[in-house]
N, C-alpha and C positions, 0 to 999 in steps of 0.2 A: 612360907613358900616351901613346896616339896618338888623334890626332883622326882619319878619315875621312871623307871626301866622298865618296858613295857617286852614281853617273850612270847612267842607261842612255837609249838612244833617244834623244840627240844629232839625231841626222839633219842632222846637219852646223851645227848652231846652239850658238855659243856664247857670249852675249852679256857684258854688263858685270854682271848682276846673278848671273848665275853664277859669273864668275871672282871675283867680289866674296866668296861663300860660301868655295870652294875657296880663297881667300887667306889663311884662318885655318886651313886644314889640313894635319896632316903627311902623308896623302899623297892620293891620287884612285885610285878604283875606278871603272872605267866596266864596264858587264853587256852590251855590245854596239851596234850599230847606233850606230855613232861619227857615219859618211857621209860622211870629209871627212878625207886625213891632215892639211889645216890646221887641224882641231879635235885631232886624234891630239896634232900636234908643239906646237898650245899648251901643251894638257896639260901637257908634257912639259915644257916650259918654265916651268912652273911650278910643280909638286910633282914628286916619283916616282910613277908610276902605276901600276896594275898593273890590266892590261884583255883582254877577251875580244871575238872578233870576230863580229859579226853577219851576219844571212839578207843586210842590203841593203849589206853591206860590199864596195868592189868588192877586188880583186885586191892592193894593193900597203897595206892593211891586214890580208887575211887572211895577206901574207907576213911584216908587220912583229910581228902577234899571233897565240895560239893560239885556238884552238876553247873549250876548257876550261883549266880553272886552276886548282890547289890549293896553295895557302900555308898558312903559320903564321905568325901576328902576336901578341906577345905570348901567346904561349900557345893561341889562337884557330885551331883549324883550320877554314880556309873552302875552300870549292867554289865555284867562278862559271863558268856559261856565259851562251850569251844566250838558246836558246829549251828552258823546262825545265816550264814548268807552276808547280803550287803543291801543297802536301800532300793526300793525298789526291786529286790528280790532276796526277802527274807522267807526264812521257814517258817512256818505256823509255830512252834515253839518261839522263836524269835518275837514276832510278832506280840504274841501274849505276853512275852515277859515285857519287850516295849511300853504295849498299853497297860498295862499294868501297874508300870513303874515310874514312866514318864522318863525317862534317864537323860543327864545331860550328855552322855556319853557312854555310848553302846559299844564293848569290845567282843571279839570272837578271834578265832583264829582260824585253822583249819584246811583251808582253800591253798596254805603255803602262799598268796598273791597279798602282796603288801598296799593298801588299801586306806588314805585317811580321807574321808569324804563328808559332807553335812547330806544329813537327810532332808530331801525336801517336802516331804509328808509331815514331819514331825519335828525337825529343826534341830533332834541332834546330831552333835560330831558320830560318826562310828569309825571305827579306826581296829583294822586287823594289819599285824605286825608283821607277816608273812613267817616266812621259819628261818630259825635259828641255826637248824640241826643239820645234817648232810644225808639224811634219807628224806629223799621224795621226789617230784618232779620240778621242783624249781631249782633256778638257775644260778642267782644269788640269796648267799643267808642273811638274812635281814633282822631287825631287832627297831621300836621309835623308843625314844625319850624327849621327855617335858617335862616343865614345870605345871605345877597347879598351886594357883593362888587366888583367894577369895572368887570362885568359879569360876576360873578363867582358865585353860590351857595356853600359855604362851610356852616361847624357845624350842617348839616341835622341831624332832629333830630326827633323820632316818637314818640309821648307823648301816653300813653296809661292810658284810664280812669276807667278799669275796664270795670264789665259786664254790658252788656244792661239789665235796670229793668224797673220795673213802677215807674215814676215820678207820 
């Protein structure tokens, strides 16, 4: 069984009440818009990651990450990028990497709007974390975690950090 920390929309904020969550996980997923490789290399300093690079990423994150990303975790085939939509209204990028990959589980980020829903086209979970960070227009900062065991998602969980302020 693995625990996950699922991120997106960082925008370069990574405080004590985050690393706090991610301290109980076996590894961290970020959905893009990190902002910051001092937020990349904490990460990294602290679990194994495994992350996609966003629209406000500058240069030496979109070198250090891909675009898209497809694993299997315990059995769990997932897809992450960072700007993809939601079922029934995904991007054409989105779309292809879908069909393509068949995923059991499609992440993205980007929308800031916290999001776990099954596709009913295709039957898998998709699940966007909302943001993390304190730049943008939402309201609260948000982060999920789960388990994944033998392809299963159970113990989904939405951590909420409070309101978005000035860092």
């Amino acid at each position: 069984m693995m625990k996950i920390g699922l991120l997106s929309d960082t925008h370069s904020y990574l405080g004590d009440e985050i690393l706090e969550i991610l301290h109980d996980c076996s590894e961290i997923w970020h959905a893009g818009d990190i902002g910051s490789m001092a937020v990349l290399e904490t990460l990294e300093g602290l679990k194994p990651v495994r992350a996609v690079y966003g629209n406000i990423d500058d240069h030496r994150i979109r070198a250090a990450l891909p675009e898209d990303l497809i694993f299997e975790v315990n059995g769990l085939k997932v897809a992450m990028t960072h700007i993809g939509g939601y079922p029934k209204a995904y991007n054409a990028r989105a779309r292809s990497i879908i069909q393509q990959n068949q995923p059991d589980l499609f992440i993205c980020g980007h929308s800031h709007i916290l999001k776990v829903m099954k596709d009913p086209r295709s039957g898998h979970l998709h699940m966007n974390p909302g943001a993390a960070g304190h730049h943008g227009f939402h309201v609260i900062r948000t982060m999920l975690t789960f388990q994944v065991d033998h392809r299963k998602i159970e113990d989904l969980a939405v951590v909420e950090f409070g309101r978005r302020g000035r860092v």
